[in-house]
C-alpha positions as CSV (number, residue, x, y, z in Angstrom):
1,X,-43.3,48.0,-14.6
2,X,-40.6,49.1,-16.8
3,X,-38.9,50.6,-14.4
4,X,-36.4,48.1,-12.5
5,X,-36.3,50.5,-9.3
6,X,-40.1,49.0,-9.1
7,X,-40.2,45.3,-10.7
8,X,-38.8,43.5,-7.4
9,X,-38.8,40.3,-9.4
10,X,-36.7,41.9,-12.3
11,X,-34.3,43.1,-10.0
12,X,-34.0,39.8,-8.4
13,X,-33.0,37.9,-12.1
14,X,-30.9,40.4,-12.7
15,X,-29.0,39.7,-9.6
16,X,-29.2,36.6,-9.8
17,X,-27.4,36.5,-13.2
18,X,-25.3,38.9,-12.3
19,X,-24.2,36.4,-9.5
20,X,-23.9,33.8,-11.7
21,X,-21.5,35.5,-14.0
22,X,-19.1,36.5,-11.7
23,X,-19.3,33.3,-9.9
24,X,-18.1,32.0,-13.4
25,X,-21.0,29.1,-13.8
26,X,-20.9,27.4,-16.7
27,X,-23.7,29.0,-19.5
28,X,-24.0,32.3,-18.0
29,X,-24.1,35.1,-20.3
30,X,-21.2,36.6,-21.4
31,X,-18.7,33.9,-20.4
32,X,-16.0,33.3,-23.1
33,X,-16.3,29.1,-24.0
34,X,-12.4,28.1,-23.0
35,X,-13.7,29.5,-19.5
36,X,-16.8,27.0,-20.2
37,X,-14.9,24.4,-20.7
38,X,-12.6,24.7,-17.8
39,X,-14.9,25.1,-15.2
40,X,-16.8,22.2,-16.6
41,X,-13.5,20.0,-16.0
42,X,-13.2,21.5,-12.8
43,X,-16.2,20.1,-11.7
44,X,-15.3,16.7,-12.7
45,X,-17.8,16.4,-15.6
46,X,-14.6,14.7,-17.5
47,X,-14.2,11.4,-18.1
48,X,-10.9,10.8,-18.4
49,X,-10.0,11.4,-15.0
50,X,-11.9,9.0,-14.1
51,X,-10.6,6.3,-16.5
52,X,-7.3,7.5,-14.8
53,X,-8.4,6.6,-11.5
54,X,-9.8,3.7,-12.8
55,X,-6.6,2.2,-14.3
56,X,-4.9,3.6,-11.1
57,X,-7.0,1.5,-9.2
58,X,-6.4,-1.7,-11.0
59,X,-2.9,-1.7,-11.0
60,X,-2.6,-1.1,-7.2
61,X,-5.3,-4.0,-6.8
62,X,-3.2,-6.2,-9.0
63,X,-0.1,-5.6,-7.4
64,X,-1.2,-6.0,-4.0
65,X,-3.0,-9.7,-5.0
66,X,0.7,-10.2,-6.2
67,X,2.8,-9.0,-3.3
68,X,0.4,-9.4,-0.4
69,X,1.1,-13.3,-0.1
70,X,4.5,-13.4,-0.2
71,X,4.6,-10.5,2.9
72,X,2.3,-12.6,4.7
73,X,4.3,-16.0,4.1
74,X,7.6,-13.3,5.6
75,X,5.9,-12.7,8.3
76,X,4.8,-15.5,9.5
77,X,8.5,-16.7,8.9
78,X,9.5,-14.1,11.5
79,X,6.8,-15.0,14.1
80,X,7.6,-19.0,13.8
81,X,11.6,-17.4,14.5
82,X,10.6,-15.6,17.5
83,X,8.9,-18.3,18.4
84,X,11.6,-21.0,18.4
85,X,14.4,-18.3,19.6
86,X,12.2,-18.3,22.6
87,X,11.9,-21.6,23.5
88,X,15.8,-21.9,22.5
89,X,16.1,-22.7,26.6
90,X,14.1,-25.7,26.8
91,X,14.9,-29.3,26.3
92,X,14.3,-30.1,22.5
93,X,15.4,-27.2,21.4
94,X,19.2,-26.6,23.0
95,X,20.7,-28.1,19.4
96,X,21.2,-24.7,17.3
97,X,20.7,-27.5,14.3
98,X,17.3,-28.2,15.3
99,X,16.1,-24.2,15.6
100,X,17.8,-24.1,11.6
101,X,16.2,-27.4,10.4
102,X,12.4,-26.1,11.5
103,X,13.3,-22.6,10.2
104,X,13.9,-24.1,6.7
105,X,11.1,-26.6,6.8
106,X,8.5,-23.8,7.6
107,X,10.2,-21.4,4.8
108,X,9.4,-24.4,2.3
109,X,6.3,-24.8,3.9
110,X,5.3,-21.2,3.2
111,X,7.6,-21.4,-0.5
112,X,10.6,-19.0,0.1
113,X,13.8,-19.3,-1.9
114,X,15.7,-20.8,1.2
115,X,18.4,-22.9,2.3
116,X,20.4,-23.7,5.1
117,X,22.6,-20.8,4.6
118,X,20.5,-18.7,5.0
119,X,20.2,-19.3,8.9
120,X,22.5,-18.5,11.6
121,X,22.0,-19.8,14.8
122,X,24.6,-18.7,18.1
123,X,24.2,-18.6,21.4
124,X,26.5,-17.2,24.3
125,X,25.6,-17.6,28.2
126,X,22.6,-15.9,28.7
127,X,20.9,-15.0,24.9
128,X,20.1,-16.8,22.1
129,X,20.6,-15.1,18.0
130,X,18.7,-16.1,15.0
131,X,19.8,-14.4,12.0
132,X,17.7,-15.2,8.3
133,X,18.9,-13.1,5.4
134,X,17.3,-14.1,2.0
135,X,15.9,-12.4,-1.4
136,X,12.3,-13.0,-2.5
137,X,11.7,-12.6,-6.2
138,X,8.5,-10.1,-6.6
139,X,6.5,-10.0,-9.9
140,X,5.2,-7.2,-11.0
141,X,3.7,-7.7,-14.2
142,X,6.1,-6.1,-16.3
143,X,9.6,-6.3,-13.9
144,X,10.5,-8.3,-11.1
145,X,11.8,-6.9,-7.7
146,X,14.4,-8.4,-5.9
147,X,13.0,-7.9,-2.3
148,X,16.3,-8.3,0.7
149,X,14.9,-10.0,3.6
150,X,16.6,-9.7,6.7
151,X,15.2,-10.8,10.4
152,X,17.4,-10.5,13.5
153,X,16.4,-11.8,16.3
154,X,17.8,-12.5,20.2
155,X,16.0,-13.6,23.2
156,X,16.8,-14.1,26.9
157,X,17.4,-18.1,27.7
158,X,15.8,-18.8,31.0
């Protein structure tokens, strides 16, 4: 049985190693240790790549909880616009002055930094323009963003 040609389960560990070894698994013989050590990152045994995508993860979640609101309150801004510069044709609404005054009043409903000024209302024969520029303040925990707002908005008057 000494003689591997005959042993099938010797030949079969020996394969088997042999395998191992040039697959480059960790604690085969022979391997040198910085090898070890690499392929054991590699495989994600490491924990500092996860504490990496662990902070990673945080700071997204915290910055979305900080900006998601204030794109929400902007859009539904827009949507109340649309809204109004579509029913710019009927009765209560023919006074530009009106469309601006519930434009601002939803704005400080929904606590944007916005003024009269900030609306432009014009109409010509057969369409009606809204036009709200403004700058929302973002913060982000250790700078604030200056986010431009702009919404531009015609519709047909029936």
């Amino acid at each position: 049985p000494t003689d591997l040609r005959y042993n099938p389960r010797q030949r079969y560990r020996i394969r088997r190693a042999r395998r191992r070894f040039l697959a480059g698994v960790p604690g085969s013989a022979g391997q040198a240790p910085e090898a070890t050590m690499t392929r054991r990152s590699e495989l994600g045994k490491g924990n500092m790549g996860c504490l990496v995508g662990l902070v990673v993860l945080a700071i997204a979640v915290v910055l979305a909880m900080k900006v998601m609101p204030t794109r929400i309150a902007v859009a539904e801004l827009e949507d109340f616009a649309k809204g109004l510069a579509e029913r710019a044709s009927l009765r209560p609404y023919t006074d530009d002055q009106r469309i601006v005054d519930e434009i601002v009043i939803k704005a400080q409903k929904e606590h944007l930094p916005f003024t009269k000024d900030n609306v432009k209302v014009w109409r010509n024969q057969a369409e009606v323009f809204v036009e709200i520029k403004y700058t929302v303040p973002l913060d982000l925990l250790v700078t604030e963003y200056k986010w431009n707002v702009e919404h531009k908005i015609n519709r047909v008057l029936f």
